[in-house]
KOLZATOR-441223 format. One record per residue (C-alpha): residue number from 1; x, y, z. Coordinates in steps of 0.05 Angstrom, whole numbers, plus 5000, padded with zeros to 4 digits. Example, Ala and Ser with C-alpha at 12.3 -4.5 7.8 and 13.67 -1.06 7.14 Angstrom:
BEGIN
{nr 1; east 5246; north 4910; up 5156}
{nr 2; east 5273; north 4979; up 5143}
//
This chain:
BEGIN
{nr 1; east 5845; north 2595; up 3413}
{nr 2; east 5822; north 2528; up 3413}
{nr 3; east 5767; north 2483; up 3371}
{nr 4; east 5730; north 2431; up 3408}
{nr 5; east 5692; north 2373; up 3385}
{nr 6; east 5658; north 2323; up 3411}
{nr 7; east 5666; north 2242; up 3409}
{nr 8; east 5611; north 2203; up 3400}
{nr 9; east 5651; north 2135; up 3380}
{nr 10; east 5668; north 2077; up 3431}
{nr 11; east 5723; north 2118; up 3484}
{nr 12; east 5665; north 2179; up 3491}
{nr 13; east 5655; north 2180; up 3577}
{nr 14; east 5607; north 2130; up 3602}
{nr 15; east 5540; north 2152; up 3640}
{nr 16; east 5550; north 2152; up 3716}
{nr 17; east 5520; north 2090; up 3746}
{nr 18; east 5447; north 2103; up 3776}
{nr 19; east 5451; north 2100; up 3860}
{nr 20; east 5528; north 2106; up 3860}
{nr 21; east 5559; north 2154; up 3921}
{nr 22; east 5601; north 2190; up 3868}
{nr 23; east 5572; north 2179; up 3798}
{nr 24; east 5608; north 2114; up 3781}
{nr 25; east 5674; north 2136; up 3801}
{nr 26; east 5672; north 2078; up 3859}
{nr 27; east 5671; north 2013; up 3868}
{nr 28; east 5605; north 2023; up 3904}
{nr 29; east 5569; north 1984; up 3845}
{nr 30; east 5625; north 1942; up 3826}
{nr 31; east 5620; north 1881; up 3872}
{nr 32; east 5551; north 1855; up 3828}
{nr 33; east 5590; north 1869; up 3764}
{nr 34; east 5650; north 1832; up 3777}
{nr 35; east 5610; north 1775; up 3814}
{nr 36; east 5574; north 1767; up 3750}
{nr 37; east 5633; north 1780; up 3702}
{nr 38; east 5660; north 1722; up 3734}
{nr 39; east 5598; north 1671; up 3741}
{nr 40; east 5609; north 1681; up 3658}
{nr 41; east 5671; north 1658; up 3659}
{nr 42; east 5651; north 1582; up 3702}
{nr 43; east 5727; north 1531; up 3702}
{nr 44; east 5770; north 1582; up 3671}
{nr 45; east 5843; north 1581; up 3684}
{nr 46; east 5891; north 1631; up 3681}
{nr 47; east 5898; north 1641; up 3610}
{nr 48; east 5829; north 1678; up 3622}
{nr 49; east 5860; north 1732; up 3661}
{nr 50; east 5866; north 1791; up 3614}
{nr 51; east 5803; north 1785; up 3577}
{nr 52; east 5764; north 1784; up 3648}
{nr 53; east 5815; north 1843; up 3666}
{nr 54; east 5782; north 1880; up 3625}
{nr 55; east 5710; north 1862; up 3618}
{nr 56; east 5717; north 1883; up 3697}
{nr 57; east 5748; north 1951; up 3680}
{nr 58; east 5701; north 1961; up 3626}
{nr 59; east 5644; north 1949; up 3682}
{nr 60; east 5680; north 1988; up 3733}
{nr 61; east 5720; north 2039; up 3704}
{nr 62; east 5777; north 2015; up 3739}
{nr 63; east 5807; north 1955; up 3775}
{nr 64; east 5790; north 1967; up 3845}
{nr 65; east 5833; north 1926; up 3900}
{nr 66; east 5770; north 1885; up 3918}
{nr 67; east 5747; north 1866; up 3840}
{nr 68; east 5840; north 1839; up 3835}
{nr 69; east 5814; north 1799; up 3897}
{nr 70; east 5757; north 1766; up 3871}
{nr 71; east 5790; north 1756; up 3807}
{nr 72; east 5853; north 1722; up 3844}
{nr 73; east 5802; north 1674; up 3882}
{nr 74; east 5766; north 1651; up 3813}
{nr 75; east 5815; north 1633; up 3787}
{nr 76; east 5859; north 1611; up 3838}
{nr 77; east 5912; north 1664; up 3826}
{nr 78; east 5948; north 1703; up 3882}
{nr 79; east 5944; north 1787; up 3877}
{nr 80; east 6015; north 1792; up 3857}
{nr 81; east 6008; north 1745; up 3797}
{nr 82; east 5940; north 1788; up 3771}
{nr 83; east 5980; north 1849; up 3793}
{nr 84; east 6042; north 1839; up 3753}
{nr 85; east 5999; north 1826; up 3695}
{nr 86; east 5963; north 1878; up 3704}
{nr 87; east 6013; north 1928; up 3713}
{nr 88; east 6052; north 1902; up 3655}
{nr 89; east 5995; north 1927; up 3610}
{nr 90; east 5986; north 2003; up 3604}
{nr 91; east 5913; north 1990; up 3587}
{nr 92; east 5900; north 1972; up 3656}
{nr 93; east 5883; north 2031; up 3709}
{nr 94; east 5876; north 2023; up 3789}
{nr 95; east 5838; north 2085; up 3805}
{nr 96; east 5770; north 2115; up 3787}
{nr 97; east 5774; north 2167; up 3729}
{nr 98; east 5753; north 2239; up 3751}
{nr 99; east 5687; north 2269; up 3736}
{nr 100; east 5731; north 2306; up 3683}
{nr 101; east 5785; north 2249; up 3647}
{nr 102; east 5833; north 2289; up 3613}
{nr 103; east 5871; north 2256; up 3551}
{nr 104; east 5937; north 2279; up 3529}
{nr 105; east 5955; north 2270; up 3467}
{nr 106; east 6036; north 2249; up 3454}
{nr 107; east 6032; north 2223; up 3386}
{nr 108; east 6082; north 2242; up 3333}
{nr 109; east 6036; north 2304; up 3308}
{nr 110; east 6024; north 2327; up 3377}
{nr 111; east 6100; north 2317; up 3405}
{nr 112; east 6121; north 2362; up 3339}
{nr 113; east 6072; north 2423; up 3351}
{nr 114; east 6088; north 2418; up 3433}
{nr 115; east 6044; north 2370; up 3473}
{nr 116; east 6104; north 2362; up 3519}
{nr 117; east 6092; north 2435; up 3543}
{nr 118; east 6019; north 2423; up 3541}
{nr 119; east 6026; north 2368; up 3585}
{nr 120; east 6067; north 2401; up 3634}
{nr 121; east 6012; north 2461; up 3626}
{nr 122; east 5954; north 2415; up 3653}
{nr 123; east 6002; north 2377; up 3704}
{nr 124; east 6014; north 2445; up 3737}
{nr 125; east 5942; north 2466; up 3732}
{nr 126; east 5901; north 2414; up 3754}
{nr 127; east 5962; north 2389; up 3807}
{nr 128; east 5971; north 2314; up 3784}
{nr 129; east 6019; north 2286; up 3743}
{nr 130; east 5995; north 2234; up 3684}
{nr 131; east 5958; north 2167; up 3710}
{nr 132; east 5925; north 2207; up 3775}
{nr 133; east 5866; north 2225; up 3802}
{nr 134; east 5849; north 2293; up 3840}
{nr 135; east 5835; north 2274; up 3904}
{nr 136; east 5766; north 2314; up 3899}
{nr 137; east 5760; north 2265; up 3845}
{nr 138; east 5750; north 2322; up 3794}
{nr 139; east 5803; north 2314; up 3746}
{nr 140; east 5844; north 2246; up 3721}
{nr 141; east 5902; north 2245; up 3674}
{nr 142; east 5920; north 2210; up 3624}
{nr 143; east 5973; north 2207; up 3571}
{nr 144; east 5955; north 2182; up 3511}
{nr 145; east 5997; north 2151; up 3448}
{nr 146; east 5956; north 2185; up 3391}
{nr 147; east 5889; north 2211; up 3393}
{nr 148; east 5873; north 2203; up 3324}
{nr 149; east 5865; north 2280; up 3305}
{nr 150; east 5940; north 2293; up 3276}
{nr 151; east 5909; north 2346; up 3242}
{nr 152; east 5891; north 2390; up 3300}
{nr 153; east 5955; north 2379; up 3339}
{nr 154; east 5965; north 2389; up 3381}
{nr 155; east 5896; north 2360; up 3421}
{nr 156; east 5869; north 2345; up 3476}
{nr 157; east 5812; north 2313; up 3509}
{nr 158; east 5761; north 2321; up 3559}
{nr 159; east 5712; north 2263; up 3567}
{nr 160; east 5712; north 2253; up 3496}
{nr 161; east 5709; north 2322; up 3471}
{nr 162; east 5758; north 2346; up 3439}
{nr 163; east 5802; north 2413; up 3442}
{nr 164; east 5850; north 2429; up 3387}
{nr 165; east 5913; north 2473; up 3377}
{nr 166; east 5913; north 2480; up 3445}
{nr 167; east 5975; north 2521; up 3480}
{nr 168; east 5998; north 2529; up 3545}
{nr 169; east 5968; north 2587; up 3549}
{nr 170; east 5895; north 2559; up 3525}
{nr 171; east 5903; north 2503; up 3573}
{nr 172; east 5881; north 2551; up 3645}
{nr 173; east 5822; north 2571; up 3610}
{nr 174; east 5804; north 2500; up 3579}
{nr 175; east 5807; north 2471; up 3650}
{nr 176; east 5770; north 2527; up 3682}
{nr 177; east 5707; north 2518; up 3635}
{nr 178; east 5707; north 2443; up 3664}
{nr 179; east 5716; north 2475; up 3733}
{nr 180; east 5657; north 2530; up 3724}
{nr 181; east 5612; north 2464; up 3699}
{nr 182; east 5624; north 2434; up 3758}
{nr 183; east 5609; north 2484; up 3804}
{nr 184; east 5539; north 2501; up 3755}
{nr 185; east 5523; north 2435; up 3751}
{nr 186; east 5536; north 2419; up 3833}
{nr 187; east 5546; north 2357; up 3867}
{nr 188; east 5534; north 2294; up 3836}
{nr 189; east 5520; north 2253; up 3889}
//
C-alpha cells in the first residue's frame, strides 16, 4: 500500500484563479498577466525571452498560443523563433495542467524499484501518455527526472502530495481517490 504526503514547498499546486471558466486551467485570465509581464520588461530584446517565458508560465500555468503571440510582438520575434526556444526547453509546457497534475517520478531510485511499470500503470488508467492533458481536463501528466524522495521509490505525485512505494497495482486505486474527489467536490466552475 502506499504512503502519501503532502508538499508544502515552491512546486505544491497553485490556487485556481478567482472568476476563471475552469479554475485557472485557461487562458481566460491570462491576457492581463502577460500584458503586464511584458509592460515590466519596456526595450528588451531577445536575450529576454526565456526569463519572460517563464514569468508568463508561472502566471499562466502554461504558454497559451495567444500569451507566444504577444511575446513574439514585444519583442519583435516571430512564433517559430519563441517556439523553437521554447520547445527546446523541457521546462516549458503548452497546455493547461489538469485539475489533478500527476508527477512521475524516473529518477535513478524510482527507475530501480519500477517507475517504468508505474508509468505505463497511470498512462493506461487515466488514457494519456506523459506531457497530456485529459480532455475533461481532469488529469495531466508529467514525467519527472527525480522527485526528491529516493527513499520512498518508487513515488509519485498528485498536486504536490505525495504517494510512495506505489505499484501497478496501487496505482487504479490512487487515481480513483482523485476521481471520487472530484465527483464529491463537483464542478469547479
Amino acid at each position: 500500500m502506499s504512503k502519501s504526503f503532502e508538499n508544502t514547498g515552491p512546486d505544491a499546486a497553485q490556487p485556481a484563479r478567482e472568476n476563471c471558466c475552469c479554475g485557472g486551467r485557461c487562458a481566460c485570465a491570462a491576457p492581463a498577466d502577460v500584458a503586464a509581464i511584458l509592460a515590466a520588461h519596456p526595450d528588451v530584446k531577445r536575450d529576454s525571452l526565456i526569463p519572460i517565458l517563464q514569468e508568463v508560465q508561472e502566471a499562466q500555468g502554461y504558454l497559451s498560443p495567444e500569451a507566444v503571440l504577444q511575446i513574439g510582438e514585444h519583442l519583435h520575434l516571430p512564433v517559430s523563433k519563441i517556439y523553437g526556444v521554447a520547445t527546446f526547453y523541457n521546462q516549458f509546457r503548452f497546455q493547461p495542467n489538469g485539475t489533478y497534475h500527476v508527477q512521475v517520478c524516473r529518477g535513478t531510485a524510482c527507475h530501480v524499484k519500477g517507475s517504468a511499470a508505474v508509468l505505463n500503470a497511470v498512462q493506461h488508467d487515466l488514457g494519456i501518455r506523459a506531457g497530456e492533458t485529459a480532455a475533461d481536463g481532469m488529469f495531466s501528466l508529467e514525467v519527472v527526472a527525480c522527485i526528491g524522495a529516493c527513499g520512498l521509490a518508487p513515488v509519485i505525485s498528485v498536486n504536490g502530495e505525495f504517494h510512495a512505494g506505489v505499484t501497478t497495482d496501487s496505482i487504479k486505486d490512487i487515481i480513483n481517490t482523485y476521481r471520487r474527489k472530484a465527483k464529491d467536490d463537483g464542478p469547479t466552475a
